[in-house]
C-alpha positions, 0 to 999 in steps of 0.5 A, spaced: 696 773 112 703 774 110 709 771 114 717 774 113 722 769 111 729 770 113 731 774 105 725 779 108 720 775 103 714 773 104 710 766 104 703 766 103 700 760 107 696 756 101 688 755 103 689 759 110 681 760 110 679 753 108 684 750 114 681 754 119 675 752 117 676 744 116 681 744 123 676 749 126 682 749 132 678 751 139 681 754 145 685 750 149 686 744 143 692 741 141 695 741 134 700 738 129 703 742 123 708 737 120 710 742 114 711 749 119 715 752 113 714 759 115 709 757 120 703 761 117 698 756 118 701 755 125 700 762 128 692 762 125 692 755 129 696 758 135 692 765 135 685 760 136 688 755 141 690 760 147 691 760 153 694 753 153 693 750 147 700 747 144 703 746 136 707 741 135 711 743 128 716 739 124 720 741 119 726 737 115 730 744 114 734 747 119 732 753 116 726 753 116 725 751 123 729 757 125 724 761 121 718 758 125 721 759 131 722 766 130 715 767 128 713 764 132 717 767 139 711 771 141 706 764 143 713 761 148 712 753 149 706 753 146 710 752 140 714 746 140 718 745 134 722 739 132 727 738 126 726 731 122 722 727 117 714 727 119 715 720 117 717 719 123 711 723 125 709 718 132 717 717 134 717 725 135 709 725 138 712 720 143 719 724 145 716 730 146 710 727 150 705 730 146 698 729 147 690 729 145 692 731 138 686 734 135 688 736 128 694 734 124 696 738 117 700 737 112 701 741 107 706 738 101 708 744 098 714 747 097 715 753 102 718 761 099 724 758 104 725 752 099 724 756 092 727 763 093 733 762 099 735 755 100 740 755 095 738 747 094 736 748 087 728 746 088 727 752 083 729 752 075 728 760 075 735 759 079 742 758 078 744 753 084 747 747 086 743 741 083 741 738 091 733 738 092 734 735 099 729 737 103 733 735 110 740 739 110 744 732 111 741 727 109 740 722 103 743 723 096 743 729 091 739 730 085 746 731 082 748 724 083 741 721 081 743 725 074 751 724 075 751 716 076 744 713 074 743 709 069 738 710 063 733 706 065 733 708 073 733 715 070 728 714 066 723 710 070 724 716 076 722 722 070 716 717 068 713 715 075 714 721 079 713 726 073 708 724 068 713 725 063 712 723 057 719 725 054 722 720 060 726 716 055 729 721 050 731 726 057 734 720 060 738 719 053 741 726 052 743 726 061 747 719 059 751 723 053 751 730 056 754 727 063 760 723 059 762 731 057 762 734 063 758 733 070 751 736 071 751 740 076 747 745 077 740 747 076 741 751 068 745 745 066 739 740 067 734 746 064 739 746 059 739 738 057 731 739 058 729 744 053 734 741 047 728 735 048 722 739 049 721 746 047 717 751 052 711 753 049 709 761 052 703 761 057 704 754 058 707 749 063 715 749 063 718 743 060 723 743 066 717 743 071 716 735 072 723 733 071 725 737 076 718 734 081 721 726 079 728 729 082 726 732 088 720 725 090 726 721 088 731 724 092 726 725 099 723 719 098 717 723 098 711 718 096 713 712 101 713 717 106 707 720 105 704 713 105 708 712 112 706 719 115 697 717 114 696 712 118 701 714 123 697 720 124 690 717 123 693 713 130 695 719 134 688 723 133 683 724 138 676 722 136 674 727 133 680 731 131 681 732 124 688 731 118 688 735 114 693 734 106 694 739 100 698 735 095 701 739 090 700 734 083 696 728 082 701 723 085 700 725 091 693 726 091 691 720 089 695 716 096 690 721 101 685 719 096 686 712 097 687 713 104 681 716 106 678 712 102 679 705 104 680 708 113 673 710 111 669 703 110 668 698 113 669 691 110 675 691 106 674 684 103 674 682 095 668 682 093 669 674 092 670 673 099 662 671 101 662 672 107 667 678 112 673 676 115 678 682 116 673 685 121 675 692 119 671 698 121 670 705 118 676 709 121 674 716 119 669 720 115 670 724 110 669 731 110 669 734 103 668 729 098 672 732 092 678 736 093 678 743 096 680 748 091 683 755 092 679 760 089 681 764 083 682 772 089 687 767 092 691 765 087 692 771 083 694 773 090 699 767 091 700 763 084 704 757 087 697 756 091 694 755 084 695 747 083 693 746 091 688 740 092 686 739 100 682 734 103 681 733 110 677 727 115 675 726 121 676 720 126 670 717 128 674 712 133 678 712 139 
């Protein structure tokens, strides 16, 4: 399934297949897509939730849920499409008197809207304003990050949220090339990069995880990833399912440890002799080791190539 972005693109929906399969959306179920993007897992799910199943989609773009809202026109209030963070996933369930969830998506990736069109610098192959802010109005700027940090701050963000190994002498070469002139655009910070760390032909480009640490710093992606979990977990019916595809092993390792610790039960040290924190399993977990595109997809869709899905299954009330 191919869906049109507003530059005539299409965005391929990552794992389309495996989501179907895993959220298994029967007729009449309501769901939540808390990245619609360009809501390419959202009609498959709509498409099998007729004739009165509902999806509530959220989005941080303005863009991008008006792109939704277009490809979405045929299924008419089926489709309720909320502007905001999916930190705040609850807050929007209660205002929209959305009910008996039985599936929750997110799918952390970046969408075609973000990397081709929206002018905000999420891609090193483009020459834009160093922004990366996924929501139109809110928070700072990777170019303040860059522009106004110290070295250590900087340092630290290029090392915890990119797993660079250069962090240090990146963060060195911002602090001298800054005092020169401001860094304010894609290609002045690809430029800073690559006199530190030469790109190697086949391999990953050195700017790849420079520009992952600027773009979780400046959304706050892991803490709200970490708030989103359990928000979700309580808003499930018995038996509905989330759902996670993560991009990089950061945010694979938070679902992880999520999954893992909602799906035992006492969770007391091992030195506590006897159980006192009265925890019980929450969910069980559907697909031990992440789910993986397979090698059609990917040469299909190659941004789908790092996508690691994992799914589970509430088994309360």
């Amino acid at each position: 399934m191919k869906i049109i972005t507003r530059t005539g693109s299409a965005h391929i929906p990552v794992l389309l297949k495996e989501v179907i399969t895993y959220l298994d959306p029967k007729p009449n179920q309501n769901l939540i897509d808390c990245t619609i993007g360009g809501a390419g897992h959202a009609r498959a799910v709509l498409e099998r939730t007729g004739p009165e199943g509902k999806l509530l989609g959220i989005d941080w773009s303005a863009a991008s849920i008006n792109i939704a809202r277009e490809n979405l026109r045929e299924f008419g209030g089926r489709a309720v499409l909320v502007q905001g963070n999916f930190a705040d996933l609850k807050k929007v369930v209660e205002e929209h008197h959305f009910k008996n969830a039985q599936g929750v998506l997110l799918d952390l990736g970046l969408s075609s809207l973000e990397l081709e069109s929206s002018g905000r610098g999420f891609s090193f192959l483009k020459d834009e304003p160093l922004d990366m802010r996924h929501g139109e109005e809110t928070g700072i700027t990777a170019a303040y990050i860059v522009n106004h940090y110290n070295e250590g701050d900087l340092a630290r963000i290029l090392r915890a949220y990119g797993e660079e190994r250069k962090a240090r002498e990146i963060a060195r070469l911002i602090m001298e090339e800054r005092k020169a002139r401001k860094i304010g655009t894609t290609q002045d910070l690809v430029k800073i990069i690559l006199k530190v760390t030469s790109f190697q032909k086949g391999g990953i480009h050195p700017a790849t995880k420079i520009f992952q640490a600027l773009r979780i710093a400046v959304n706050n992606e892991l803490e709200n990833l970490r708030i989103v979990l359990p928000q979700a977990l309580e808003i499930l019916e018995r038996g509905g399912r989330c759902i996670v595809i993560s991009f990089h092993s950061l945010e694979d390792r938070i679902v992880k440890n999520f999954f893992r610790t909602e799906s035992r039960g006492c969770l007391c040290p091992p030195e506590v002799p006897q159980c006192v924190c009265d925890h019980l399993p929450q969910i069980k977990i559907l697909n031990k080791k992440p789910t993986k595109p397979k090698i059609r997809e990917i040469k299909q869709n190659p941004r789908s190539r790092s996508a690691l899905l994992r799914v589970a299954e509430k088994i309360v009330d």
